[in-house]
N, C-alpha and C positions, 0 to 999 in steps of 0.2 A: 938540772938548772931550771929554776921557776921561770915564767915567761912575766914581767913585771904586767899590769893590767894598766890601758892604757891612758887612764888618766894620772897616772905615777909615775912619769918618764921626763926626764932631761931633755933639751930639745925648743923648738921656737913653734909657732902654728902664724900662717899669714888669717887675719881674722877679721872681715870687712873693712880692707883696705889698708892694715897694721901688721906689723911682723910683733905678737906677745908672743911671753913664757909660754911653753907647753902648759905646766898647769893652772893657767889663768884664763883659758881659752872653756869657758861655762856659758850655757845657757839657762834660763830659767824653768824652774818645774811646770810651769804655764804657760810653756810655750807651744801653740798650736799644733807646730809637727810633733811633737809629743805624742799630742789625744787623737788627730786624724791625720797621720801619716804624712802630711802637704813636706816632705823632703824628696831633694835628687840627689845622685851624687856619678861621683866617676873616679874607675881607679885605672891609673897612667902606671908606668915602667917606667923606670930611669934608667938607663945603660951609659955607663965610660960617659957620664953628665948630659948625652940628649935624652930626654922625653921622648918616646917611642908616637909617633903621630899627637904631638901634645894640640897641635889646633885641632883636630878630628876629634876629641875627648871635651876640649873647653868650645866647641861647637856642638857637639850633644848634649853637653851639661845646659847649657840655655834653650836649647830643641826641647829638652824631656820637661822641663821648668813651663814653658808653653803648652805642651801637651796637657800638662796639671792646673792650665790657666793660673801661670807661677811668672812673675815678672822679674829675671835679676837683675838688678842694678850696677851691672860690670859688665864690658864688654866680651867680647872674646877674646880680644888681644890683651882685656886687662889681666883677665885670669890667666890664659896663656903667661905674664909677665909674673904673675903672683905665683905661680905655680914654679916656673923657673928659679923665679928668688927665695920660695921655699927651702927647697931642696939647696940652693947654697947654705942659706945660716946654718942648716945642718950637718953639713956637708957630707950631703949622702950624693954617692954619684953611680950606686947602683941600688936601685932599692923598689919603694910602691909610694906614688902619690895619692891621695885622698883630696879631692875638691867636694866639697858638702854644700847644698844650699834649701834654708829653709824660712818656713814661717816665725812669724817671732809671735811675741804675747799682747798684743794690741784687740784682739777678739776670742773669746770663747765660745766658737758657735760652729754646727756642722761650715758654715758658709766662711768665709777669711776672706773677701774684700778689703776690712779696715788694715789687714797684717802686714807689716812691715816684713819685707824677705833677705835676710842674713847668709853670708858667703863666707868657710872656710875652707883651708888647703892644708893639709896635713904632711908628712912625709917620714918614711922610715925604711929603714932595711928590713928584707923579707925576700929569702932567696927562694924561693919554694913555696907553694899553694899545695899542692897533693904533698902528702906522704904515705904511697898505700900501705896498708897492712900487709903486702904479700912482698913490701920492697919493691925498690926502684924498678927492677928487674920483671915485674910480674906485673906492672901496672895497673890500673886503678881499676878497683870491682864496684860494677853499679848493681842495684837494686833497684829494680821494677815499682815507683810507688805507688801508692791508691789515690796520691793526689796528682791533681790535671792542671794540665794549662790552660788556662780562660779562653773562653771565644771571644777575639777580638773587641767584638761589639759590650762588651762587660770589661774590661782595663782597658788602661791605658798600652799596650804591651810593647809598643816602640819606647816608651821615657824609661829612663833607668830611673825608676820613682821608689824608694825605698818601698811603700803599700806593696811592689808585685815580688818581691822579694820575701814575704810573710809564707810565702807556698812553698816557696823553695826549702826554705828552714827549717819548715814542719817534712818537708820529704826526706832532706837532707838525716834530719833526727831519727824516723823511721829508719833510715840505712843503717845511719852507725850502731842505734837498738839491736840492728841484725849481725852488727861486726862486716859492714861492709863500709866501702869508704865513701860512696857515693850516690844519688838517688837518678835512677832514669826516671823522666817524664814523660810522659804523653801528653796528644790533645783532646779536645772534649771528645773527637769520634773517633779515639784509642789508635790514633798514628805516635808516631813516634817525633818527639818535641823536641825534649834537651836534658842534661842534667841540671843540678840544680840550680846553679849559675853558671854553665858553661856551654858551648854548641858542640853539636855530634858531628861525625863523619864518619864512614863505613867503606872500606875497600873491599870489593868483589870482583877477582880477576881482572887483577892491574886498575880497573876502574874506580872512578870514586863517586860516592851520592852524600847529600846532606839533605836535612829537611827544610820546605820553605816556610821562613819566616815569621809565620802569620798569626802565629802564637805566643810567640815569645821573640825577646830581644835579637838585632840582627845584629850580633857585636862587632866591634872592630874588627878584631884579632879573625874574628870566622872569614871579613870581607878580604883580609890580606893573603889569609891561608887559600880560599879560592882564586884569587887574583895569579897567587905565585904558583900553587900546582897547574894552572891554566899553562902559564909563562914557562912553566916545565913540562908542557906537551901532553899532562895527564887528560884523559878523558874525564869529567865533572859534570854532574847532573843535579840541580836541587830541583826535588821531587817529592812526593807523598812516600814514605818507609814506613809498614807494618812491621810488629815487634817480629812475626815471624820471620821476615825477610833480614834481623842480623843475626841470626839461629846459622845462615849461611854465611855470614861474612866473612872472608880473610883476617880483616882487621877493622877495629875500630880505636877512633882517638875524640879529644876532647881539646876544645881552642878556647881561650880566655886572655883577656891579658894577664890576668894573675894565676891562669895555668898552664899561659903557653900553648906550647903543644905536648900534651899530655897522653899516652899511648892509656887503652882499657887492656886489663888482664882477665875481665870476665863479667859475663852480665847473668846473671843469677845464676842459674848452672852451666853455662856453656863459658868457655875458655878460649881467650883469643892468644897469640903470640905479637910480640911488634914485631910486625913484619916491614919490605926493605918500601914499601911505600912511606908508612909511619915516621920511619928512619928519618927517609930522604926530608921529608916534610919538617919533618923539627929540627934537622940539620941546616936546613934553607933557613925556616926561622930565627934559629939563633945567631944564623951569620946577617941576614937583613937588620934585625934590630941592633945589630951593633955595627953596622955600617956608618963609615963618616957622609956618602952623598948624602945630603941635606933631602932631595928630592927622591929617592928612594925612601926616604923614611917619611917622607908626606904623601907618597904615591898611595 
């Protein structure tokens, strides 16, 4: 079965303040974030109709908009409200949200002062982000790329700003070139960063490490999964990792909201197993996100 491409789809889009047709929801070929990049966005879960941390998502989406000196024109609670009503008219009650927000065509110039900035929210089913090529079972193979994560001081690396996402895509592509499913990253001084759009985690004798921050995005999904392995007595350390130090790992996984908690099957020739840490961790997850307390799911 063909996957329809997504401006062909049935469906509603909430679109600066309106609920239109899916395929009426266009912007102009001259529109600013086009030519330099000036978008942000955010992608949310739906589960059994909550939005999985929807204020922490439509709080970063105006955070990363600042960062890019991006002003939007909706509050948080309005998006948070738009975002919810999306996902009704569709009535998708487990799926992936999409909130976009960009420049519009009012200047064509490196600089966008005069640019009006434009807000939509998307929403669709989408069970699954990975599909390794080694099966469910064998988990996801990365690939070592040549491409780095920026030093701080050169991106923005906290906004989810489409521009930091250009690196990922070209590593990502590099992987699949190789028949792997996914790209390891590094940072400029060859520690170990993230994959392309997702954060690492590494078990070594019961223990867990992740890297810090300081490179790339600190996503949700990574701050829930350290929170709850904490709250589940695991020892957790975010620390500086050399590639040679997961040569040793027990196990390694990958957190995203749109991949969960995702088990690695292997990072260029070395082979991991999910093991009962990994387990534990995306069993926790999946029972959290589909929790009715309210406050758990904001926690």
């Amino acid at each position: 079965m063909t996957t329809p491409p997504f401006d062909d789809r049935d469906g509603f889009i909430w679109m600066d303040g309106k609920i239109i047709p899916w395929r009426d929801a266009r912007i102009h070929v001259l529109s600013h974030a086009l030519h330099y990049g000036g978008s942000v966005f955010e992608g949310e879960r739906i589960y059994g109709n909550n939005i999985f941390k929807r204020h922490e998502h439509s709080a970063r989406l105006i955070r990363s908009a600042e960062l890019i000196d991006m002003t939007i024109p909706f509050s948080v609670e309005e998006i948070e409200n738009a975002s919810q009503e999306v996902a009704h008219v569709n009535n998708i009650t487990d799926g992936y949200i999409r909130p976009l927000a960009w420049r519009g065509t009012e200047q064509m110039n490196v600089s966008a002062h005069a640019c009006s900035v434009h807000v939509a929210i998307a929403c669709w089913e989408w069970p699954q982000y990975f599909f390794p090529k080694s099966g469910e079972e064998g988990g996801v193979a990365l690939k070592t790329s040549r491409w780095r994560r920026p030093d701080p001081r050169t991106a923005p690396v906290q906004s989810k700003t489409s521009g930091n996402y250009t690196i990922g895509t070209m590593a990502k592509h590099e992987a699949e070139a190789a028949e792997y499913d996914d790209a390891l990253m590094l940072d400029l001084q060859g520690q170990v960063a993230e994959a392309s759009g997702a954060n690492l985690f590494m078990i070594k004798d019961g223990a867990i490490k992740t890297p810090i921050p300081d490179s790339f995005l600190n996503g949700l999904t990574r701050q829930t999964v350290i929170k709850m392995a904490q709250e589940l007595g695991f020892e957790l350390e975010e620390t500086r990792i050399m590639p040679e130090e997961l040569l040793l790992a027990d196990e390694v996984f990958l957190t995203g909201t749109a991949a969960e908690v995702a088990p690695v099957g292997r990072i260029d020739d070395t082979e991991y197993k999910t093991g009962p840490v990994t387990k534990q961790l995306k069993d926790a997850y999946a029972d959290l996100v589909r929790t009715k307390d309210k406050n758990a799911l904001s926690a």
